[in-house]
SERO-4910 file (N, C-alpha, C, O; in steps of 0.05 Angstrom, whole numbers):
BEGIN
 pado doro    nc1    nc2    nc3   cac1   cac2   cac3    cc1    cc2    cc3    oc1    oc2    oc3
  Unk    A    121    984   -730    114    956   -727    112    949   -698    131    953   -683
  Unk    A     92    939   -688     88    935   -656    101    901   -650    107    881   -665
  Unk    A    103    906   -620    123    877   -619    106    846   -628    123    828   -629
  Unk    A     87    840   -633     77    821   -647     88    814   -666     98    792   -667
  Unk    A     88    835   -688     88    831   -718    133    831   -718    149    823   -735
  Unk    A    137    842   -694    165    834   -694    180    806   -689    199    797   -701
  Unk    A    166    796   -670    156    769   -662    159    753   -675    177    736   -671
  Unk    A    140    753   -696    132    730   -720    144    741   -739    138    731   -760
  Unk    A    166    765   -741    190    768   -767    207    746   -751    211    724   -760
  Unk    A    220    757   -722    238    745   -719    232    717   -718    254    706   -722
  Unk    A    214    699   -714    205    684   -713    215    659   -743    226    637   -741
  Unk    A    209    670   -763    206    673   -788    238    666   -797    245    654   -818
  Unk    A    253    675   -783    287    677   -783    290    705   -805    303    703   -826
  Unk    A    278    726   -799    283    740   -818    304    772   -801    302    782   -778
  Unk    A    322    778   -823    343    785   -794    345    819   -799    356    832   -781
  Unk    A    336    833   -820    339    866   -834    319    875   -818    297    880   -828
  Unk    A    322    877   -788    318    896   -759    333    923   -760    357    923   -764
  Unk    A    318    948   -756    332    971   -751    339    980   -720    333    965   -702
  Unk    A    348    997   -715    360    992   -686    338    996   -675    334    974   -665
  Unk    A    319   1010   -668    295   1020   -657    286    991   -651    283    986   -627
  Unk    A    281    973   -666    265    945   -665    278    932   -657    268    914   -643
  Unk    A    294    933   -659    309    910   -639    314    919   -611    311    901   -595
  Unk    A    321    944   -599    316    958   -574    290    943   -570    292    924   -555
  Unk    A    258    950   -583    235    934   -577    236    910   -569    225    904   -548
  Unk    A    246    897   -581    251    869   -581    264    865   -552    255    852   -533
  Unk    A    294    883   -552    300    864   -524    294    883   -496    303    885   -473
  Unk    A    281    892   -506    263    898   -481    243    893   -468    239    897   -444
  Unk    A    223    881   -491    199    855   -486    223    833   -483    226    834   -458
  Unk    A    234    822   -489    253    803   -468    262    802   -436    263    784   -420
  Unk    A    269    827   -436    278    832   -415    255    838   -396    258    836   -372
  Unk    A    230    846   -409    210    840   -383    198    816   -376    187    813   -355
  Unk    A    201    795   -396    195    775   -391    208    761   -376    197    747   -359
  Unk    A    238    762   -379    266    739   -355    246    757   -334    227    743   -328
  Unk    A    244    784   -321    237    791   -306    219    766   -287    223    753   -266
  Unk    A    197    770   -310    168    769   -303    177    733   -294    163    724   -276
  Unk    A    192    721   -302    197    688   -300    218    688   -272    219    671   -254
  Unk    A    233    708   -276    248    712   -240    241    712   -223    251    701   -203
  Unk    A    214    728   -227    198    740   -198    182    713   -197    175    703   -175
  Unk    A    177    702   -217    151    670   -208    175    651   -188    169    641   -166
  Unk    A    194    648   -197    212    629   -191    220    641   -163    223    624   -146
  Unk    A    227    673   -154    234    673   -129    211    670   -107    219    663    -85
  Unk    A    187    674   -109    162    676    -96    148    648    -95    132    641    -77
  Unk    A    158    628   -121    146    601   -121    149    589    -89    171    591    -78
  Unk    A    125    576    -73    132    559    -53    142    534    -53    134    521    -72
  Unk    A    155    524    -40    161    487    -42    143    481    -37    132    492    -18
  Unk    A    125    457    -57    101    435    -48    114    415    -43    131    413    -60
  Unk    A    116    397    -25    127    371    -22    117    353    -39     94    360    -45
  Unk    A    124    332    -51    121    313    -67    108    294    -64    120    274    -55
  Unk    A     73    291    -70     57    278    -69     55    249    -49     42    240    -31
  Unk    A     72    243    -63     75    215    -56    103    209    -39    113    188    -34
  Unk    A    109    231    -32    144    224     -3    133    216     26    115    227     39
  Unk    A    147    197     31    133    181     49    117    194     75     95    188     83
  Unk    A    140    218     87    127    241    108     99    253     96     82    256    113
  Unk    A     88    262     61     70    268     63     46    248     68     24    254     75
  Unk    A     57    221     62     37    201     55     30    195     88      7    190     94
  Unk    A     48    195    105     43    190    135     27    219    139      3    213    138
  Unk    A     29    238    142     13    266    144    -13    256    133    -30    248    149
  Unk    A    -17    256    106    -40    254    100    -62    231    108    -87    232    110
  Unk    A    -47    214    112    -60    184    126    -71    195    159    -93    189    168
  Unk    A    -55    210    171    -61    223    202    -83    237    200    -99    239    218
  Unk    A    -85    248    179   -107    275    174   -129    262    163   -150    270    175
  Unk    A   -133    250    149   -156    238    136   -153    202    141   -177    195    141
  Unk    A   -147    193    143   -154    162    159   -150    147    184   -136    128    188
  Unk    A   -166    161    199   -159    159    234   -190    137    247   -197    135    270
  Unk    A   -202    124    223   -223    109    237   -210     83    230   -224     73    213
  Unk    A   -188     66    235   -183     38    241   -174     38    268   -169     55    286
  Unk    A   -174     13    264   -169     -2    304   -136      1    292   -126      0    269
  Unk    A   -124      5    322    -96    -15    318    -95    -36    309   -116    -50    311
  Unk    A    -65    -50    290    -62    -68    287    -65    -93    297    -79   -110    287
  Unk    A    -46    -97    326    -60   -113    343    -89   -125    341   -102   -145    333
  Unk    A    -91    -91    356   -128    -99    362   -143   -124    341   -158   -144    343
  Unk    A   -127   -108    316   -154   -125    290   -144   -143    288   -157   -158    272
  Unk    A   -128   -152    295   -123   -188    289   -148   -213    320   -157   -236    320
  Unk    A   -148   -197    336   -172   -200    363   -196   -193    350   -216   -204    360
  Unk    A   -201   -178    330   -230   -173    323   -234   -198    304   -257   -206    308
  Unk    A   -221   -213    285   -218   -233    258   -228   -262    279   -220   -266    302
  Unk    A   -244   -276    267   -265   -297    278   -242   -319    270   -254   -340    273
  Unk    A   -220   -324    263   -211   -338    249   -220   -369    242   -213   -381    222
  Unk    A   -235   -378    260   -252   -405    262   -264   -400    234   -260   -413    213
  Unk    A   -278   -383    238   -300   -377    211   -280   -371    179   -294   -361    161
  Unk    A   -253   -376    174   -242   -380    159   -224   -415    154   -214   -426    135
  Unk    A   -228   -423    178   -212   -446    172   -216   -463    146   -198   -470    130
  Unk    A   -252   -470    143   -255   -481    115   -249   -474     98   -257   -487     79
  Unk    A   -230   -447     91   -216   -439     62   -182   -457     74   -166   -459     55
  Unk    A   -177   -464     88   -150   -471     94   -158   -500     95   -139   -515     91
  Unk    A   -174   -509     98   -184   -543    104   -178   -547     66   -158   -558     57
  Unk    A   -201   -533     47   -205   -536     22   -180   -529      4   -175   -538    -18
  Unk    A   -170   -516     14   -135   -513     -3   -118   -509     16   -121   -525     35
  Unk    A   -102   -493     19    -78   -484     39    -82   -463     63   -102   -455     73
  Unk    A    -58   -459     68    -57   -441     99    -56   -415     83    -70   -397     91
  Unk    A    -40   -411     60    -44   -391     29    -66   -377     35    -71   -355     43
  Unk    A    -79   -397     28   -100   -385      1   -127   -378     32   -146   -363     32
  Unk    A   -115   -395     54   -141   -391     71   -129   -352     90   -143   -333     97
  Unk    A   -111   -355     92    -98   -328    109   -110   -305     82   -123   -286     92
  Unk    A   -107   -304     50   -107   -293     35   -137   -281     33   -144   -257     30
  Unk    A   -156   -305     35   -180   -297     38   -193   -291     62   -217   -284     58
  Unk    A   -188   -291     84   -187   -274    106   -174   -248    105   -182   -232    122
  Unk    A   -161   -242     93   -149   -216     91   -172   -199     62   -177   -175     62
  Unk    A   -182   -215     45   -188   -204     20   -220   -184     38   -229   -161     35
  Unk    A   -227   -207     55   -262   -206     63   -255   -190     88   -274   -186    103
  Unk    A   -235   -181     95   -234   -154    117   -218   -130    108   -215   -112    124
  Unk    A   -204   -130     76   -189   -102     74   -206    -81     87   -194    -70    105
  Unk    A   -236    -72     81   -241    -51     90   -225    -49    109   -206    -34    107
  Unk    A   -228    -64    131   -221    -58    161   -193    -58    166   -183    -47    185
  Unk    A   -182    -69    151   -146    -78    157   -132    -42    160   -134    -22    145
  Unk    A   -123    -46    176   -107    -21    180    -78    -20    179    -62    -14    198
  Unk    A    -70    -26    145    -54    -18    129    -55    -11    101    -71    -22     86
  Unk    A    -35     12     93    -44     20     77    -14     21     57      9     19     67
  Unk    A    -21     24     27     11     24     14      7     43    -14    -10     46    -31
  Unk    A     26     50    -10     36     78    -34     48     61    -59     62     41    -55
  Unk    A     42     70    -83     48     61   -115     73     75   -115     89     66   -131
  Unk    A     80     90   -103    107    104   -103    127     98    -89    150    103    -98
  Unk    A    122     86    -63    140     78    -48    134     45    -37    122     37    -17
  Unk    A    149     30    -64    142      5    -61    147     -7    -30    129    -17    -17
  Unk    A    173     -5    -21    178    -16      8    166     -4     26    168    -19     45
  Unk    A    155     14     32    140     12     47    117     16     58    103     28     41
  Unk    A    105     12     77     78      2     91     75     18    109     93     23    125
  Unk    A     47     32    111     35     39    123     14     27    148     -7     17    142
  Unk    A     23     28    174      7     19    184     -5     32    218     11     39    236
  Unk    A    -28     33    221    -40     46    244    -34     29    267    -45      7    270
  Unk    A    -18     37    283     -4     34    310     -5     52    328     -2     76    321
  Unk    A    -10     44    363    -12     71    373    -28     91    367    -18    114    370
  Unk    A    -51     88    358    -63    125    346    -57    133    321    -71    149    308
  Unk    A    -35    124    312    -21    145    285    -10    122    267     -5    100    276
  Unk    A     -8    130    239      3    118    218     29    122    226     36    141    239
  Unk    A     48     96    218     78     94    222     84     86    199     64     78    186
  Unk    A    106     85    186    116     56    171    130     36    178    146     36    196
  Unk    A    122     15    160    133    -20    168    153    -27    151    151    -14    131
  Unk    A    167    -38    151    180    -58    128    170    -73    118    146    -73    123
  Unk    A    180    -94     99    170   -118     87    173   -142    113    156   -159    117
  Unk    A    194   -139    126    200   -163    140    178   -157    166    173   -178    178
  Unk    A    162   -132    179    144   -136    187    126   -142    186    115   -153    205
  Unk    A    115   -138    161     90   -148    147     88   -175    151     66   -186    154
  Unk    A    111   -188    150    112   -213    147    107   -231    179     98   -253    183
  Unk    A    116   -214    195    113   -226    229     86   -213    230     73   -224    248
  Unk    A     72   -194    218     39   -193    221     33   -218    199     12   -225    210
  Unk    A     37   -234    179     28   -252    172     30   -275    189     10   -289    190
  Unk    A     51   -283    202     57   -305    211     34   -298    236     15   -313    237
  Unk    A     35   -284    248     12   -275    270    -15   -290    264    -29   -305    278
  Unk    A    -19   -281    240    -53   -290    230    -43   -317    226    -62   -332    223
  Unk    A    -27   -324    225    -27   -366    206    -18   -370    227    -19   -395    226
  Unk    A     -5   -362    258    -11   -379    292    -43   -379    300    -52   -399    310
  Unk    A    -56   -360    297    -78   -347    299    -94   -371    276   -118   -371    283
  Unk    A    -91   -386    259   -112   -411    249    -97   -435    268   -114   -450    278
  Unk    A    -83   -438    272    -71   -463    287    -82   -457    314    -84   -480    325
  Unk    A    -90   -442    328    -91   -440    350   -122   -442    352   -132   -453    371
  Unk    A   -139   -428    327   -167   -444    324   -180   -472    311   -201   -484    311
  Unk    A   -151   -476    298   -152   -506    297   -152   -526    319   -171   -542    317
  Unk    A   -137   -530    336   -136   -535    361   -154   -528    374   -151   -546    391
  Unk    A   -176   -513    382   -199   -507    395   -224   -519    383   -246   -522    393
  Unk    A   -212   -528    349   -229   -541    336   -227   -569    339   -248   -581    332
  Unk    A   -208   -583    346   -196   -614    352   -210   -615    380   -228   -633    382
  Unk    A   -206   -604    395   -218   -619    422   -244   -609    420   -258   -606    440
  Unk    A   -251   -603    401   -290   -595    405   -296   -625    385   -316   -637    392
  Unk    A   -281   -636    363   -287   -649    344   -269   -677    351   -267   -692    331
  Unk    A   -256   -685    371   -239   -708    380   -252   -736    371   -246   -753    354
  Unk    A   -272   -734    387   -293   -759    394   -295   -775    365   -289   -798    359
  Unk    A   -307   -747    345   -314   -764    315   -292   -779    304   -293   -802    294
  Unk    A   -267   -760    308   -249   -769    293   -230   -806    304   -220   -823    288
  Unk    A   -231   -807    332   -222   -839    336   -244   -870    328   -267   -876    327
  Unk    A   -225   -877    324   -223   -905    317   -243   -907    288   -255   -925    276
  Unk    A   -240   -876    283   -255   -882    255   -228   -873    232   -219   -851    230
  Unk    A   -219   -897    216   -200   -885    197   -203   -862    184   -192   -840    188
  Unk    A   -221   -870    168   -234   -851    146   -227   -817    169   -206   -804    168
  Unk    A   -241   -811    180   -239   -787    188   -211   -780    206   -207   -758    215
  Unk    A   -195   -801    209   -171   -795    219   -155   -786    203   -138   -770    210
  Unk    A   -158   -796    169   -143   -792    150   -147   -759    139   -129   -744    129
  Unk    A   -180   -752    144   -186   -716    145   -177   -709    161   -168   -686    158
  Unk    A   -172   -721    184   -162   -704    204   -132   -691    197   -126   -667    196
  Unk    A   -117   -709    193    -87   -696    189    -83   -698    168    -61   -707    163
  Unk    A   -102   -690    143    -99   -673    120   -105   -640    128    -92   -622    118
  Unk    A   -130   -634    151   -136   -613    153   -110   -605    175   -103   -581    175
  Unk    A   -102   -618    187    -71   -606    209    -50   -602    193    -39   -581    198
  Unk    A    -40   -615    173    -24   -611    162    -25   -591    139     -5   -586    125
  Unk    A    -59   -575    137    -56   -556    116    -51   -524    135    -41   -504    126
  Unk    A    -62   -529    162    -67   -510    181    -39   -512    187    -32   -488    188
  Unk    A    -21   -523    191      8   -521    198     29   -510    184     49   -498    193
  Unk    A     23   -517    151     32   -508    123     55   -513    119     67   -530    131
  Unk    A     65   -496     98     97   -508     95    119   -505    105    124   -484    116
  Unk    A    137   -527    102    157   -534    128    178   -493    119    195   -478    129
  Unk    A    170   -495    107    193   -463    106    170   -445     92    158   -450     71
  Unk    A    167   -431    101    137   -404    104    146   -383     95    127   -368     91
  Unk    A    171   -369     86    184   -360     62    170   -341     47    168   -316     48
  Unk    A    156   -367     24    146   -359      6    116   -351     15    108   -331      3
  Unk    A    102   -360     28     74   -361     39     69   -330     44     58   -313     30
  Unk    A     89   -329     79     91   -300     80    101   -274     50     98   -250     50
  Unk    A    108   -282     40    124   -266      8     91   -265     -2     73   -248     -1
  Unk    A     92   -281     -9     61   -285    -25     32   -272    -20     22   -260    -39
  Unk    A     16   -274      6      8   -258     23     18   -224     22      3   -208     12
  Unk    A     37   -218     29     46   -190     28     42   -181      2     28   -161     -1
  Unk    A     50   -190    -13     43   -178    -35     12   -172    -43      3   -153    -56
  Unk    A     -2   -194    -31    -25   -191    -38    -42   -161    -24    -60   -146    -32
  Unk    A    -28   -163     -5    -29   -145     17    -24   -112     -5    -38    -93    -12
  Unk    A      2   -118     -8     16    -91    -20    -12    -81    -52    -17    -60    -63
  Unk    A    -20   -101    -56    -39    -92    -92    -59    -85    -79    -77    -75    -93
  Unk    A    -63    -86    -59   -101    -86    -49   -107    -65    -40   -129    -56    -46
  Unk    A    -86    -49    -21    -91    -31     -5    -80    -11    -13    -65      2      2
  Unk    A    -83     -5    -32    -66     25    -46    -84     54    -34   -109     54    -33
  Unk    A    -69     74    -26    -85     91    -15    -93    111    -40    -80    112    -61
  Unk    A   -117    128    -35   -126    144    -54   -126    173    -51   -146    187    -52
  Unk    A   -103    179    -49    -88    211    -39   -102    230    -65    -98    254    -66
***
């Protein structure tokens, strides 16, 4: 009986083996632990897809065309967003400035490693925290206030001694200034940040 048909007896639970067959038997066993020893001592370590050192490696190696961080907040027109922050919030206007430049934003975030952030600094991918992300948000929402203000003394003249447009006026300052505790704003934003930019390893 060749070891197949021994196989599918023993298989079978059937146990009236003569000594010869069962010698067969554990000897096709015993080349097999072999054959499963030798894979296991020769196997190499792969690092784990998604551990943060490979995700920084691989970001170095294949995504080296963004600006610095910095830089890209100097490249963002932010004037040319204020009317999303005039028409609702400092929210929703920072949110959609961020939506209409991901291409370019140079951060990036892993499904695996929720806390943290990837971001191009210096030449090379680093990681950030959450509480950085958040002083790069507050960056962009000084960054509308500061083109708001460039927008007030270009637009002064219309706005005196006329009510009516005094009353737009410091609806649109008070949306560009936002809320008295920025908390949630910055929270809110980051996240939006964190769903958008998932990298594609």
């Amino acid at each position: 009986m060749d070891i197949d048909d021994l196989q599918t007896k023993l298989l079978n639970g059937q146990s009236d083996f003569n000594n010869g067959e069962l010698i067969c038997i554990l000897r096709t066993m015993a080349q097999k632990i072999n054959l499963l020893e030798s894979k296991l001592t020769h196997k190499t370590f792969v690092p784990k897809k998604y551990s943060k050192e490979c995700t920084l490696d691989w970001l170095n190696e294949n995504e080296t065309q963004f600006c610095d961080i910095d830089q890209w907040i100097n490249t963002i027109k932010f004037e040319d967003y204020l009317q999303y922050v005039y028409q609702n919030n400092l929210e929703q206007g920072t949110i959609t400035l961020l939506k209409e430049n991901l291409h370019t934003l140079p951060i990036k975030t892993n499904k695996k490693n929720r806390s943290d952030y990837y971001v191009f600094h210096n030449n090379s991918w680093i990681t950030w925290s959450s509480d950085k992300i958040h002083l790069f948000v507050k960056k962009c929402t000084l960054q509308f206030l500061h083109a708001f203000s460039l927008w007030s003394l270009k637009n002064q003249s219309s706005f005196i001694e006329n009510e009516d447009k005094e009353q737009v006026y410091l609806l649109y300052y008070n949306r560009v200034l936002g809320p008295e505790k920025c908390d949630a704003l910055y929270n809110n934003v980051r996240k939006f940040i964190y769903r958008n930019v998932f990298i594609n390893m």
